[in-house]
GUVO-727154 format. One record per residue (C-alpha): residue number from 1; residue in three letters; x, y, z. Coordinates in steps of 0.05 Angstrom, whole numbers. Layout:
BEGIN
pos; code; east; north; up
NUM; ALA; X; Y; Z .
...
// end
This chain:
BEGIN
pos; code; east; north; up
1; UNK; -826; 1265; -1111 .
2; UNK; -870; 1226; -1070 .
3; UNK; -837; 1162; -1039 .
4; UNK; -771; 1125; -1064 .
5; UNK; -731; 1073; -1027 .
6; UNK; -665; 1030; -1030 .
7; UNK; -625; 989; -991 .
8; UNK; -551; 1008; -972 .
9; UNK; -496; 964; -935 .
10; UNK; -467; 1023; -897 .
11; UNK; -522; 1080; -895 .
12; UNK; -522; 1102; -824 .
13; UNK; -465; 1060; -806 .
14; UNK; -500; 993; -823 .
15; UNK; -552; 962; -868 .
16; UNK; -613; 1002; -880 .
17; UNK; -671; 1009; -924 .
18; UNK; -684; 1082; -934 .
19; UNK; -754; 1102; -955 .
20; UNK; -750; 1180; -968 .
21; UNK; -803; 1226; -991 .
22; UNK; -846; 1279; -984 .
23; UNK; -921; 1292; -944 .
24; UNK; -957; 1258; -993 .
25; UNK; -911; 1198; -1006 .
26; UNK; -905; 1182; -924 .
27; UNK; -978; 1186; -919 .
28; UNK; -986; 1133; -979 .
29; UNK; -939; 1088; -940 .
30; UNK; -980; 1102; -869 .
31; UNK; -1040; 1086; -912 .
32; UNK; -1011; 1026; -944 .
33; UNK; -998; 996; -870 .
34; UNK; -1058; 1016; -839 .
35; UNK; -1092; 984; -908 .
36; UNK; -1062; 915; -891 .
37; UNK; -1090; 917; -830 .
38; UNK; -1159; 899; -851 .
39; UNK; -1132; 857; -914 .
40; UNK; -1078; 824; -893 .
41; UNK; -1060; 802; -955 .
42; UNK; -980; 821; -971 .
43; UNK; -968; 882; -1015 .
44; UNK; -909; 909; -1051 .
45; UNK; -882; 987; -1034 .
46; UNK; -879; 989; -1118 .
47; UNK; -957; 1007; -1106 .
48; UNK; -933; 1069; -1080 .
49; UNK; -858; 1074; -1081 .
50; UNK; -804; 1079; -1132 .
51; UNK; -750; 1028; -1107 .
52; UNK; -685; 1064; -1142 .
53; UNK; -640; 1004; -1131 .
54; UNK; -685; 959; -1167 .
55; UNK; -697; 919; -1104 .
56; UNK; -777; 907; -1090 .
57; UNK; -803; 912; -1022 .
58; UNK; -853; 862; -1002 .
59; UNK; -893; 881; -935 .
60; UNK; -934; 819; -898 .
61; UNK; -970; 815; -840 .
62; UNK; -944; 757; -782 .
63; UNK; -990; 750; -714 .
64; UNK; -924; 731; -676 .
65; UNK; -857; 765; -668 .
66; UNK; -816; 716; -699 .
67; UNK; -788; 732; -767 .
68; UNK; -809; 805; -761 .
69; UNK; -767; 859; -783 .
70; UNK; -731; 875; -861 .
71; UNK; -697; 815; -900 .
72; UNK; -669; 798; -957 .
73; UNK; -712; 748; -991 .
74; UNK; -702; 721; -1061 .
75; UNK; -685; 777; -1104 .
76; UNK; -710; 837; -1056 .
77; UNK; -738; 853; -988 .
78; UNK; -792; 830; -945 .
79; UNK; -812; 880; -889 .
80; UNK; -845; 825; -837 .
81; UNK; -899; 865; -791 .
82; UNK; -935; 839; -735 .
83; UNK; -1005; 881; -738 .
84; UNK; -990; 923; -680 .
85; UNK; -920; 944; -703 .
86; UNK; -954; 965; -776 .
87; UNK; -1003; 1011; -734 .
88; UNK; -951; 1042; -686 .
89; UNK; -903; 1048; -750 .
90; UNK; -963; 1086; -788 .
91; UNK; -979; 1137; -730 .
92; UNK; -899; 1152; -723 .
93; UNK; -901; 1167; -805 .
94; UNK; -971; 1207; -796 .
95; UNK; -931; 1250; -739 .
96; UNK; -875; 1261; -779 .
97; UNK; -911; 1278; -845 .
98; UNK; -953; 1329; -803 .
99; UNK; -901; 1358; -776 .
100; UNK; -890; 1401; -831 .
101; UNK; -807; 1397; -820 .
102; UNK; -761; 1349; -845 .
103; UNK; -743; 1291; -804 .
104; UNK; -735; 1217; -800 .
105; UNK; -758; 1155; -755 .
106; UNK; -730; 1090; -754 .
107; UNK; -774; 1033; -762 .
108; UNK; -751; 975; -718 .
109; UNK; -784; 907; -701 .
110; UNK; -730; 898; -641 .
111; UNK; -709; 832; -679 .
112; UNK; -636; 802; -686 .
113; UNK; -608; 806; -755 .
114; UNK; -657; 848; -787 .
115; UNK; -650; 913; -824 .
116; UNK; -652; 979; -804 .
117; UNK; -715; 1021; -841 .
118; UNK; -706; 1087; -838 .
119; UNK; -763; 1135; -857 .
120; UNK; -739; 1199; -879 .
121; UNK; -787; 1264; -896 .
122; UNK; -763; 1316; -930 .
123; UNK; -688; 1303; -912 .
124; UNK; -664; 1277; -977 .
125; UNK; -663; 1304; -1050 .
126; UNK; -696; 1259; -1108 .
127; UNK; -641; 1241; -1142 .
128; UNK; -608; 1205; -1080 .
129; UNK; -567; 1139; -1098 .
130; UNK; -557; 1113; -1026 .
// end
């Protein structure tokens, strides 16, 4: 299975970019954030995620807190990090993944208007359609 994502209106009661997988797909994505951390350069998830939806998500770095957090942009998502949010948001994924249970976080900037990610291990089949 690995790692798969998409964007829903009304998952959870509002708009949310589920990324579901299993061990081996939430450690690519922890790896992924802790990777942009020394190359700061921005990266799509469709490295290491299968966006079922058919909307890409773009992940950049951003020293300052403005403009952090999920957004539309164009014709998919940009995921807006600030370096220290990336490296809290890959230990919470590490903790979860080593868990050995299934179980979700929610990855939040603590911005207005932004969208909901919601990190799921082992919750959700493969086929999901959010």
């Amino acid at each position: 299975m690995a790692l798969q994502s998409a964007y829903s209106a009304t998952f959870n009661g509002g708009p949310t970019v589920l990324l579901w997988g299993d061990t081996a797909g939430m450690r690519a994505l922890s790896d992924l954030l802790r990777k942009m951390l020394v190359v700061p350069s921005a990266m799509t998830l469709s490295e290491i995620c299968e966006s079922v939806d058919g909307k890409t998500v773009t992940v950049r770095m951003r020293a300052n807190r403005r403009d952090t957090g999920m957004r539309f942009r164009q014709e998919g998502l940009e995921w807006t990090l600030r370096p220290q949010s990336a490296d809290d948001f890959a230990v919470l994924i590490d903790a979860l993944a080593a868990s050995g249970k299934s179980g979700h976080q929610y990855l939040t900037c603590g911005v207005t208007d932004e969208i909901t990610v919601m990190v799921s291990h082992r919750e959700y089949p493969e086929n999901l359609r959010p």
